[in-house]
Backbone bond lengths (Angstrom), bond angles and torsions (degrees), N, CA, C in turn:
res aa  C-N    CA-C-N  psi(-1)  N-CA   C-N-CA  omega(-1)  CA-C   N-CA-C  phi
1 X - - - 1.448 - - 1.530 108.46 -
2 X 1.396 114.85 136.58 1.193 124.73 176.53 1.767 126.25 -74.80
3 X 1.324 119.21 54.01 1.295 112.25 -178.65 1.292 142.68 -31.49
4 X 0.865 108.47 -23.42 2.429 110.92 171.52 1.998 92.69 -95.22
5 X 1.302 126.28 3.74 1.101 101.68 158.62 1.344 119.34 -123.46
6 X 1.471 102.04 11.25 1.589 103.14 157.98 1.220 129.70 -73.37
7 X 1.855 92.35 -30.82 1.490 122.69 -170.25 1.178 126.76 -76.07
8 X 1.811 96.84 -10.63 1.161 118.46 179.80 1.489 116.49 -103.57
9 X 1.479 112.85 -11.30 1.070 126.91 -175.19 1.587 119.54 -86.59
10 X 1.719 97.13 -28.72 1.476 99.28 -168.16 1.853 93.60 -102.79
11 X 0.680 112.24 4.85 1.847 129.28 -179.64 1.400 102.39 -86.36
12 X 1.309 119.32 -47.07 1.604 125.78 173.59 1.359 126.15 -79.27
13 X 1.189 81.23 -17.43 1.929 99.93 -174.73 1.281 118.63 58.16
14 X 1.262 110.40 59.54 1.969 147.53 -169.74 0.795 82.36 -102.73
15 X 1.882 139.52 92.92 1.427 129.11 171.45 1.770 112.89 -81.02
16 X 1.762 111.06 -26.62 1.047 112.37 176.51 1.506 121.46 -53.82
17 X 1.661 105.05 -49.91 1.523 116.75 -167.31 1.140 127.26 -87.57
18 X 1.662 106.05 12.36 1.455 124.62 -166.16 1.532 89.77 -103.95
19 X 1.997 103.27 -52.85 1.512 97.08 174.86 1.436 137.63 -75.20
20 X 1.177 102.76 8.82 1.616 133.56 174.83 1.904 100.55 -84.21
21 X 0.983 82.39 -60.46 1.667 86.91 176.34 1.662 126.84 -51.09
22 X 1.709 97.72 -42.77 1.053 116.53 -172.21 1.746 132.42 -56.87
23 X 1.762 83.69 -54.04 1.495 128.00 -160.92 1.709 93.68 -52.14
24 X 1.428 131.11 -51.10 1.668 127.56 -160.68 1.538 97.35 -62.98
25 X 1.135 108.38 -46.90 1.860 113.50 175.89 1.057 110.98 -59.98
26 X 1.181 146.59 -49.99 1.397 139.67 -131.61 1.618 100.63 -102.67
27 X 1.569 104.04 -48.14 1.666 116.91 169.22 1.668 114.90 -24.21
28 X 1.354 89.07 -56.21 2.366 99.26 -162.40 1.872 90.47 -65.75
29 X 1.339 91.83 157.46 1.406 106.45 174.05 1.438 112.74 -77.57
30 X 1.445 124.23 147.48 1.399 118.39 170.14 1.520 104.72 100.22
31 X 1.565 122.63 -2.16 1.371 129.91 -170.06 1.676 91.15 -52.46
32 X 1.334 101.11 167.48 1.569 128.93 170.73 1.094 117.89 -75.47
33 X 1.148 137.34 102.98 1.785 140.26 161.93 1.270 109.01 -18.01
34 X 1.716 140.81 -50.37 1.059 140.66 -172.56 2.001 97.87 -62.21
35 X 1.567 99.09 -67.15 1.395 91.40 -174.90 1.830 113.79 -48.67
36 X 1.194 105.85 -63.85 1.593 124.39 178.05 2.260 103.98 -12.17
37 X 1.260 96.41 -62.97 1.616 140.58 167.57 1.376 103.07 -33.94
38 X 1.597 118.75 -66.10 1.488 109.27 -178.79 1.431 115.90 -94.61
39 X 0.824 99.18 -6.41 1.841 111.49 174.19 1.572 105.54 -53.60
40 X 1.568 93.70 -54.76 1.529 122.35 -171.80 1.433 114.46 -70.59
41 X 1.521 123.34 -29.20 1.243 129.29 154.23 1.267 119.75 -49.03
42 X 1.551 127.73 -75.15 0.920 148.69 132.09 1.659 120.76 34.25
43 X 1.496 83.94 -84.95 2.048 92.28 179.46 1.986 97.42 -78.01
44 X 1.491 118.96 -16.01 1.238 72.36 -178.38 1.745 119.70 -78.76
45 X 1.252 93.95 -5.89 1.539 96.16 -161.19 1.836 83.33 -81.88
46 X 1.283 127.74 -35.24 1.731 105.89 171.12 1.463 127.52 -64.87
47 X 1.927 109.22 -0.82 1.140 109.95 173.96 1.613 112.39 107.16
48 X 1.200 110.80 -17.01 1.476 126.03 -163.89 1.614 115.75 -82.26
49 X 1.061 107.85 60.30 1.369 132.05 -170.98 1.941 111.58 -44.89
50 X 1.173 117.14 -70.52 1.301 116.43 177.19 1.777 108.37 -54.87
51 X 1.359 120.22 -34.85 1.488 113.52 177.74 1.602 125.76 -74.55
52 X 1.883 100.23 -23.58 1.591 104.90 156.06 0.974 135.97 -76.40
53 X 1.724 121.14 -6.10 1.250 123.16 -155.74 1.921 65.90 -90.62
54 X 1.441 109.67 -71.87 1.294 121.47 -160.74 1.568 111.49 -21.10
55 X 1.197 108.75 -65.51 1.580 114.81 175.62 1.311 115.16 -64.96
56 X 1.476 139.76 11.52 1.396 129.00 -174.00 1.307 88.37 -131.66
57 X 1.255 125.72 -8.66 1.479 121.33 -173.40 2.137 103.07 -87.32
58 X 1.307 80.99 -56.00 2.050 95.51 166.69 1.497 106.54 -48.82
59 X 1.464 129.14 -40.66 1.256 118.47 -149.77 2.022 82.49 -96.04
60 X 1.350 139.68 -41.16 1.049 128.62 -174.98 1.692 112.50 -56.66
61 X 1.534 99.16 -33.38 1.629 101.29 -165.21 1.836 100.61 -82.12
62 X 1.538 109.91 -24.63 1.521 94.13 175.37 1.270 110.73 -85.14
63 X 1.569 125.26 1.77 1.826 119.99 -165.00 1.492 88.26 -162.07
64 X 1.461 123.99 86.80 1.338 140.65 -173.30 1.606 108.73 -63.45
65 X 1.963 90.43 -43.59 1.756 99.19 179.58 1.669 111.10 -55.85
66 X 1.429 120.32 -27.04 1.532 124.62 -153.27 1.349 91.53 -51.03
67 X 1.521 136.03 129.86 1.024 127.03 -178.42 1.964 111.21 -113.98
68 X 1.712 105.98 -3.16 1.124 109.72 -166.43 1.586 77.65 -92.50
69 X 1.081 137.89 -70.63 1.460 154.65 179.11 1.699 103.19 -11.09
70 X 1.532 111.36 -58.12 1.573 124.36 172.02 1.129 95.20 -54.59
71 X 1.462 138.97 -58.32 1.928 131.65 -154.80 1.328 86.47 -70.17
72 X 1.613 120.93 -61.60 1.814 110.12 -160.85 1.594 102.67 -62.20
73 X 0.990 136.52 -34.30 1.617 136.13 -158.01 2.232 88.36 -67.56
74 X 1.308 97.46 -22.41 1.442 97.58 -152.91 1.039 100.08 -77.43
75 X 1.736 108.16 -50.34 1.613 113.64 171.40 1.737 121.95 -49.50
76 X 1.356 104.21 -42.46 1.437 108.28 -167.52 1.876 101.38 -68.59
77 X 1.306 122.86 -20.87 1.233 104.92 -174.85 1.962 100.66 -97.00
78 X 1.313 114.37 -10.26 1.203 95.03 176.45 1.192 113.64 -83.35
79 X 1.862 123.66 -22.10 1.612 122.38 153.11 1.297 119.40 -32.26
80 X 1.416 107.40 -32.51 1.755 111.02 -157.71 1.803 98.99 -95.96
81 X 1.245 105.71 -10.73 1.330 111.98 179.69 1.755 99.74 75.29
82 X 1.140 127.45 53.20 1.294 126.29 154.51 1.276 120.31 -141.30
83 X 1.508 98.44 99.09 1.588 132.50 -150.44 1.468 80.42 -71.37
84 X 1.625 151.81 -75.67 0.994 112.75 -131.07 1.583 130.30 -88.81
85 X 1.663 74.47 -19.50 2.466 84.36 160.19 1.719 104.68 -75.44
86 X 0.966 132.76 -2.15 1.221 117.59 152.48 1.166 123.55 -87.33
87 X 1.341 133.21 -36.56 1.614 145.78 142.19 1.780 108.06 -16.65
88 X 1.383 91.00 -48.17 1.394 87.36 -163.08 1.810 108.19 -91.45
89 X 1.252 95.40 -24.42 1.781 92.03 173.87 1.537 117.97 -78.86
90 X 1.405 114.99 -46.29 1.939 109.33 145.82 1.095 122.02 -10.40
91 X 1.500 114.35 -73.84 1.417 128.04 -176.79 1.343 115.84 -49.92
92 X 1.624 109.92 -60.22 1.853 112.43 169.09 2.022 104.92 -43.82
93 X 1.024 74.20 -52.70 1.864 75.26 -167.54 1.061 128.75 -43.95
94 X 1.991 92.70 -38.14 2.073 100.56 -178.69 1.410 93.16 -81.12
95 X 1.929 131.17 -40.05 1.542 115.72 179.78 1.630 119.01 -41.86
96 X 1.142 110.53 -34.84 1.852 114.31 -164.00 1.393 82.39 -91.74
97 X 1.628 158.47 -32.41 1.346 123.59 -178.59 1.597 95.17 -169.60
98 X 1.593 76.36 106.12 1.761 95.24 -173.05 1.610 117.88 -76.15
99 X 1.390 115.37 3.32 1.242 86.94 166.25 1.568 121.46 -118.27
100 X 1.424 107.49 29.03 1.439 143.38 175.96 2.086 102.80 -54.71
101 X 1.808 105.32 66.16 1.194 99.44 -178.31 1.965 127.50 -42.68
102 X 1.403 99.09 -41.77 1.524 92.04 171.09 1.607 130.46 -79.17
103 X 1.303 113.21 1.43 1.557 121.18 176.43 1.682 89.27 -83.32
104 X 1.396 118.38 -55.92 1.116 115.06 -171.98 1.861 124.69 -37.80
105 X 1.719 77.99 -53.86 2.064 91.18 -167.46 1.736 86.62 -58.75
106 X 1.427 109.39 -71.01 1.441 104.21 -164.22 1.812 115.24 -40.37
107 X 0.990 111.76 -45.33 2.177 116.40 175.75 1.652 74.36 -54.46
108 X 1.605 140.93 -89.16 1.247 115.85 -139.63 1.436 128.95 -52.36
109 X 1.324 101.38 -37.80 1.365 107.40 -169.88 1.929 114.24 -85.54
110 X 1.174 108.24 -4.06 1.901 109.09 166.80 1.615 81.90 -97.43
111 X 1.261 128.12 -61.76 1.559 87.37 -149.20 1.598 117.32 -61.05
112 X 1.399 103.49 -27.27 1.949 107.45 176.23 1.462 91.52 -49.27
113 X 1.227 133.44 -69.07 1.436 145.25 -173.22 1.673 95.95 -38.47
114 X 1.042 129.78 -65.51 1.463 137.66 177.92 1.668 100.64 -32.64
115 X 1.135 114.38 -78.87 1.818 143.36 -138.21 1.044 120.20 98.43
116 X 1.326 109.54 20.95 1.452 118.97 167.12 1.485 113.30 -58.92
117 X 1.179 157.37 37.91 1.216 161.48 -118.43 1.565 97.07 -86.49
118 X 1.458 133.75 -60.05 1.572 134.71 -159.14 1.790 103.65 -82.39
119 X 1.585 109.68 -15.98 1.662 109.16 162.59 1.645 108.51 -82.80
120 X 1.391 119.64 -37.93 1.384 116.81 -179.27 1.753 101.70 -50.93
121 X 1.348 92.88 -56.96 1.434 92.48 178.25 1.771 143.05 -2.97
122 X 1.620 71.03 -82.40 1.267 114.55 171.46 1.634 109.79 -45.28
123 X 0.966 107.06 -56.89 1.538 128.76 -164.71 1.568 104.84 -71.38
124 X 1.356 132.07 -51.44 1.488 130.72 175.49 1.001 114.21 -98.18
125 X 1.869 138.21 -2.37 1.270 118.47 162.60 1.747 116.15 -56.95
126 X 0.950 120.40 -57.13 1.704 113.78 -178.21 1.604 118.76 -56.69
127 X 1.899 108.44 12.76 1.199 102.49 179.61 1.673 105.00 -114.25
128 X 1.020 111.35 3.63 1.577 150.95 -163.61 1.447 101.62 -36.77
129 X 1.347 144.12 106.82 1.375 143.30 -158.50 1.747 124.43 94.90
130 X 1.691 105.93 16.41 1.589 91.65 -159.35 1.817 72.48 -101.35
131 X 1.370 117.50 -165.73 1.039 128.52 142.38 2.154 130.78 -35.10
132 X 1.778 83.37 -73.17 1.588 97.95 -168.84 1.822 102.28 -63.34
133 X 1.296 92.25 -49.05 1.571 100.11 178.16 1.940 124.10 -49.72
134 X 1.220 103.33 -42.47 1.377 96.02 157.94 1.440 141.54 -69.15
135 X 1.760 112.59 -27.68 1.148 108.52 164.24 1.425 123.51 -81.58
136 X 1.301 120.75 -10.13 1.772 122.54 148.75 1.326 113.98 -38.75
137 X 1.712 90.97 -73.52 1.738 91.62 -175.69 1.440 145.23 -76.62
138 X 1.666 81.90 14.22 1.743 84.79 161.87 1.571 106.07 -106.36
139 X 1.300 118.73 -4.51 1.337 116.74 -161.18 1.847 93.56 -84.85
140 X 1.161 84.29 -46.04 1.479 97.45 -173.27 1.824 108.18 -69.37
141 X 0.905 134.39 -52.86 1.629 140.73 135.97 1.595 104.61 -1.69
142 X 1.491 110.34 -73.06 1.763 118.21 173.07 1.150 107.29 -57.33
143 X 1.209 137.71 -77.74 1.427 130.27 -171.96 1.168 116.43 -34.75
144 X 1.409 117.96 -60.97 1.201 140.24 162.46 1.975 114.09 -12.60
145 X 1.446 100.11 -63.47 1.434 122.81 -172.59 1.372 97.98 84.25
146 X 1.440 124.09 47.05 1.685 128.43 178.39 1.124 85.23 -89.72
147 X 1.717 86.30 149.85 1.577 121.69 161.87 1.495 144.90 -49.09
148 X 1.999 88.50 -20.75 1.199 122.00 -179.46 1.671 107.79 -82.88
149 X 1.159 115.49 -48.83 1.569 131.77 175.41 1.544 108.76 -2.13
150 X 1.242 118.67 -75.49 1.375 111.74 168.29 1.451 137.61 -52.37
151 X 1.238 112.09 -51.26 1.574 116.53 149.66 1.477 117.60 -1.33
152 X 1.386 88.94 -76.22 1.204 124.18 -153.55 1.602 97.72 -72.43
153 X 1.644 125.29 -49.68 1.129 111.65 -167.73 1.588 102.22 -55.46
154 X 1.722 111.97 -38.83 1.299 115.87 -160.64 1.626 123.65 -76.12
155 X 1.604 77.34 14.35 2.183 87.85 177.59 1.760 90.82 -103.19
156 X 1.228 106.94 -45.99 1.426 121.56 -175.93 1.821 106.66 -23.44
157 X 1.993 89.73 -76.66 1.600 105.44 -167.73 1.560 107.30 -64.51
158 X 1.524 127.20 -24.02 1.682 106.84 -178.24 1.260 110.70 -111.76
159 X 1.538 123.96 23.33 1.331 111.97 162.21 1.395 126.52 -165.30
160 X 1.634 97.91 25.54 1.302 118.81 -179.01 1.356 124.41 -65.55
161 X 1.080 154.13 83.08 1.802 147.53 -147.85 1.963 110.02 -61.85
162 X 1.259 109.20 1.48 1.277 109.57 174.08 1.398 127.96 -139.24
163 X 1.585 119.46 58.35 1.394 125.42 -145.75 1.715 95.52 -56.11
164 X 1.220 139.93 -48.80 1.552 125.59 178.50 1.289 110.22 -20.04
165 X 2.020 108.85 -71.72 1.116 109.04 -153.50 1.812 104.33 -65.85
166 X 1.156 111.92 -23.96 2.286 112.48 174.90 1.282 88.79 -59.19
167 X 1.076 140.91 -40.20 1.770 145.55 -155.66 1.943 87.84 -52.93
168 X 1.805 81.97 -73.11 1.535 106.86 -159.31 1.542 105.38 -39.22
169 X 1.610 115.48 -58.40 1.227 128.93 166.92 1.054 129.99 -9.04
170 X 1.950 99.47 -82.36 1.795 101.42 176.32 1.555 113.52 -52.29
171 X 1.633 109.44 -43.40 1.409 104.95 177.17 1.587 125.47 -26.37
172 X 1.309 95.81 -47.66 1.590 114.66 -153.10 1.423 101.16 -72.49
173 X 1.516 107.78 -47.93 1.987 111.98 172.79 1.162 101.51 -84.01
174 X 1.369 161.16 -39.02 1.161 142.74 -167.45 1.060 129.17 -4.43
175 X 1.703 116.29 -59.37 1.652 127.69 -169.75 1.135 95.65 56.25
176 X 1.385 138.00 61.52 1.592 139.22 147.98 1.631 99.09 80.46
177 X 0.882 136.05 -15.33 1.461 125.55 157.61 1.158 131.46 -122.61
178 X 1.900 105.37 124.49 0.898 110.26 -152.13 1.812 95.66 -123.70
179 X 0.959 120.59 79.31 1.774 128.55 168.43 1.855 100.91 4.30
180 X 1.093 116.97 117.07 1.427 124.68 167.12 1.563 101.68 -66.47
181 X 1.274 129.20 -5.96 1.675 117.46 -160.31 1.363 92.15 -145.74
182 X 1.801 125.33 113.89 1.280 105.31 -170.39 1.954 100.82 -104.49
């Protein structure tokens, strides 16, 4: 493989000729996590969702530590719309480097999406005071049937900076009742 014209390829953002380049390496067994890795970059940006998962899935299982490999593997399956191997590659991603803010948001927001409620948890408490992060944790609080739930709604309605999205919120836990008087 010709390296300064891969280098040149992924520099230009020639996704074809990069994966042209790529593909003879990546095919044989025993490939390199690094190559495996940009291969997998690669198709997602051509869109090629089942062939990134494929190559990011090989490159995690030969290099468990790869922690960029876990975030992209994560993205490529939520392209593919299969929330919970992306659930689960988030999670690897924030384990290998926890202060990896976008592994984080993305783990919070599939597992809320899930009902994963005690991983959401996990995932937006250390974000605890932002905007997005509070309306998780009250949502998750409601679902929950925590003790906190009210609290929480009642931080929500008087000082929330985006009353729609509190709107959307209660909507979402309600369970058909929705207080005429908030």
């Amino acid at each position: 493989m010709d390296i300064n014209a891969l280098n040149t390829a992924l520099q230009l953002r020639d996704w074809p000729r990069a994966a042209a380049l790529l593909a003879p390496v990546t095919k044989a067994p025993g490939a390199h996590p690094s190559l495996l890795f940009n291969h997998g970059k690669v198709a997602l940006e051509l869109g090629q969702m089942e062939q990134a998962q494929a190559l990011l899935q090989r490159a995690v299982q030969s290099a468990p530590q790869h922690q960029p490999a876990w975030f992209e593997l994560g993205r490529a399956a939520l392209a593919a719309g299969a929330l919970p191997e992306a659930c689960t590659a988030f999670a690897q991603a924030l384990a290998l480097a926890p202060s990896d803010g976008d592994a984080r948001l993305n783990l919070g927001r599939i597992a809320l999406r899930l009902g994963r409620y005690a991983l959401a948890q996990e995932a937006w408490q250390p974000l605890a005071g932002t905007p997005e992060a509070d309306l998780a944790l009250y949502r998750i609080a409601a679902e929950t049937r925590s003790p906190d739930a009210p609290a929480l709604r009642q931080a929500l309605l008087h000082s929330h900076p985006q009353p729609a999205a509190v709107l959307r919120a209660l909507v979402r836990v309600s369970q058909g009742a929705i207080p005429l008087r908030l």
